[in-house]
C-alpha positions as CSV (number, residue, x, y, z in Angstrom):
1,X,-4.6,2.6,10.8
2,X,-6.0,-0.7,10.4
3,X,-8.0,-2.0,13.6
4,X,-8.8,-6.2,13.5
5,X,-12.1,-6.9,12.7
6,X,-12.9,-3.8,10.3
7,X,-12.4,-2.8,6.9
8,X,-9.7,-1.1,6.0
9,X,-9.4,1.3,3.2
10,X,-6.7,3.8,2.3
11,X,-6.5,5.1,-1.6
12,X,-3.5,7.1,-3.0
13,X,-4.3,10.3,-4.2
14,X,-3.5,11.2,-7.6
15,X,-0.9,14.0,-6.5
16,X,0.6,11.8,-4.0
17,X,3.3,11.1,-7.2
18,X,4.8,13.0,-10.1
19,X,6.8,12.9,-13.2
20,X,8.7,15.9,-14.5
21,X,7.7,14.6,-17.7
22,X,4.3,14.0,-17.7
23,X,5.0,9.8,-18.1
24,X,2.7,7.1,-16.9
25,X,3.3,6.6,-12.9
26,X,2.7,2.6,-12.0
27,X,2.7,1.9,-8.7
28,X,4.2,-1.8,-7.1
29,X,3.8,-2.9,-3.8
30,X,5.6,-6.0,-1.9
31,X,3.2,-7.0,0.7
32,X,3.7,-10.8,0.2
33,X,3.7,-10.9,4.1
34,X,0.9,-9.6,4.6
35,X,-1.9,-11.8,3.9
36,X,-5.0,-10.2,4.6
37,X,-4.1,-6.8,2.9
38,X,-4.8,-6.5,-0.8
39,X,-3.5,-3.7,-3.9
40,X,-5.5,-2.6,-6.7
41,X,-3.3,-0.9,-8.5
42,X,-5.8,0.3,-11.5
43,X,-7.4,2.6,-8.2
44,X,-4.3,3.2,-6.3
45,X,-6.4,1.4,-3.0
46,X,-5.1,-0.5,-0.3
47,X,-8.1,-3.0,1.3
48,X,-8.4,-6.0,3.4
49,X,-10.0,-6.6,6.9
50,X,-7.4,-7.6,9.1
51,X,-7.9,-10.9,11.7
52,X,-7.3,-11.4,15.5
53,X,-4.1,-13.3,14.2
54,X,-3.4,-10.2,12.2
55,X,-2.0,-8.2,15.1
56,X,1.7,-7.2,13.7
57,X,3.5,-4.3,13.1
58,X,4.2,-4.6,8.7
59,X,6.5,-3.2,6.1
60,X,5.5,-2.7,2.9
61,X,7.6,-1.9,0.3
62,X,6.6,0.5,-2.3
63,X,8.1,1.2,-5.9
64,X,7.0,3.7,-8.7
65,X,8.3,3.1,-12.1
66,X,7.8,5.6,-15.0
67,X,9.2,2.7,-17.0
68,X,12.7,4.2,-17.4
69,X,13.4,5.0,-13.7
70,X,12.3,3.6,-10.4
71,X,11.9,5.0,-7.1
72,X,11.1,3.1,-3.8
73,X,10.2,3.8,0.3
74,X,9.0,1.4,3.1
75,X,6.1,2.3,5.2
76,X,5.1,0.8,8.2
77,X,1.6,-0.4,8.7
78,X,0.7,-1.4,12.1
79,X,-2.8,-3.1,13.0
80,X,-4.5,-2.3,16.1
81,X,-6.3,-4.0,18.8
82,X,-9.3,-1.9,20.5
């Protein structure tokens, strides 16, 4: 969980996703409201440091595409206060 003031890191491991055959898994992620959290999609890592104002419960939106089919889930991200 993120906590405001501190780094936050989280990477997706490379099993987290599959394709039944064996195609190129890109990952997309709508986080346009959330301005202090960042994708690099090359290394799969979700990064930002999150601000006092920050202090939200967020939705991000995530799709992977094998380029013919798409699937996509929301996850909840919720910053903390301590």
């Amino acid at each position: 969980m993120p906590i405001i003031g501190q780094k936050f890191d989280f990477i997706i491991s490379n099993n987290t996703f599959y394709d039944d055959d064996n195609d190129k898994l890109e990952i997309y992620v709508n986080n346009s409201n959330i301005n202090w959290l960042f994708f690099d999609s090359v290394n799969k890592k979700f990064y930002g440091i999150p601000l006092k104002e920050d202090f939200y419960n967020y939705t991000l939106n995530i799709t992977i595409s094998d380029g013919f089919e798409n699937v996509s889930d929301i996850f909840y991200l919720n910053v903390l206060n301590f």
